[in-house]
N, C-alpha and C positions, 0 to 999 in steps of 0.2 A: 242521514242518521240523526239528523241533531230535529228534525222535524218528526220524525219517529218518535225519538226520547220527548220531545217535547208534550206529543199526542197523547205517549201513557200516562206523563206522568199529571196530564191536565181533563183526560174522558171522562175520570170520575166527579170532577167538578163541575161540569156542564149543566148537570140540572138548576145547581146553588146560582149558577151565571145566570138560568133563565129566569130564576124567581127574582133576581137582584134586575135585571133588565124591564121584569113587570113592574118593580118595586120604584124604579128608576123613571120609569114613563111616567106610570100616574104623578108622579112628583112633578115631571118638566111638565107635562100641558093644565098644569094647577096656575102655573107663571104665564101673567098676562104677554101675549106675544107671541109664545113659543107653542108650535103643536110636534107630531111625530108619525113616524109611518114604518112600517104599520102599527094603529092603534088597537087592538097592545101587541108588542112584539111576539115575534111566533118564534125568536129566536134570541141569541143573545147580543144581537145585534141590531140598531136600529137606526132610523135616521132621523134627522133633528133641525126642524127649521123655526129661524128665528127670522121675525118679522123688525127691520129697523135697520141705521145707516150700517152696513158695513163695514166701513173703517172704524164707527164710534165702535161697534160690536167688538172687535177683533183689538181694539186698542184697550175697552175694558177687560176683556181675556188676557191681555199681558200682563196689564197692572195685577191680579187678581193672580198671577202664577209668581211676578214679582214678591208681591206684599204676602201672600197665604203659602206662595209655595202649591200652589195647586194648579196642573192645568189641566181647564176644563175642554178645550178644544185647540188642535194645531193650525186650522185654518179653517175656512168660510169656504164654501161653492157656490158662485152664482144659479140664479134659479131666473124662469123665464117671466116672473111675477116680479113687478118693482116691491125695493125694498125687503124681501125674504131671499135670504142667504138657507144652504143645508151643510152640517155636518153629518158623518157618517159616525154612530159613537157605538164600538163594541166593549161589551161589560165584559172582565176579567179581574182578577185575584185584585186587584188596586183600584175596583170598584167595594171593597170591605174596607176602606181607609178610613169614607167618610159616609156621615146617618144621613136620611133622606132629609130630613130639615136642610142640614146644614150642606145639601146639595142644592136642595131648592134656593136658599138662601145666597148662594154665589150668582145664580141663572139669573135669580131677581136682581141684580148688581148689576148683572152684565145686558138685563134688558133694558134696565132703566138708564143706563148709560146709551144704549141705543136710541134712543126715543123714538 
């Protein structure tokens, strides 16, 4: 029931998910390091790899949730290429919190911390 309720009351939203998902992409692979797949998202859904140490990655996504109060990702998935980790990031309602600058502007944080 509670996936029902949740369905109705979020299907009319879906398109605003997909344009904020378009909007969202072209922002990450602006940031040296990071590409996405698919390029552009056919959904509101996409995946997200960043090239760089893994620890250093995932240790600047704490600080960054710490200090901003934002998180940008809950963890890393290794990938079969050294050095490129993927997250899976689906766009919903608390993707309108923050502007695409100031998304782009965390990514760039957390790449440059990866080196």
């Amino acid at each position: 029931l509670a996936a029902r309720l949740g369905l109705r009351e979020r299907l009319g939203r879906f398109p605003r998910y997909y344009e904020r998902a378009l909007a969202i992409g072209r922002t990450l692979v602006e940031v040296p390091g990071i590409s996405i797949k698919p390029n552009p998202p056919q959904t509101n859904m996409l995946h997200v790899y960043l090239r760089g140490d893994r620890d250093r990655l995932l240790a600047a996504a704490v600080e960054i949730a710490r200090t901003e109060r934002v998180a940008l990702f809950g963890g890393l998935r290794p990938t079969d290429v050294p050095d490129v980790s993927w997250f899976e990031l689906a766009i919903g309602d608390a993707a309108e919190v923050l502007n695409d600058q100031e998304i782009g502007d965390l990514f760039q944080r957390v790449m440059l911390a990866g080196g």
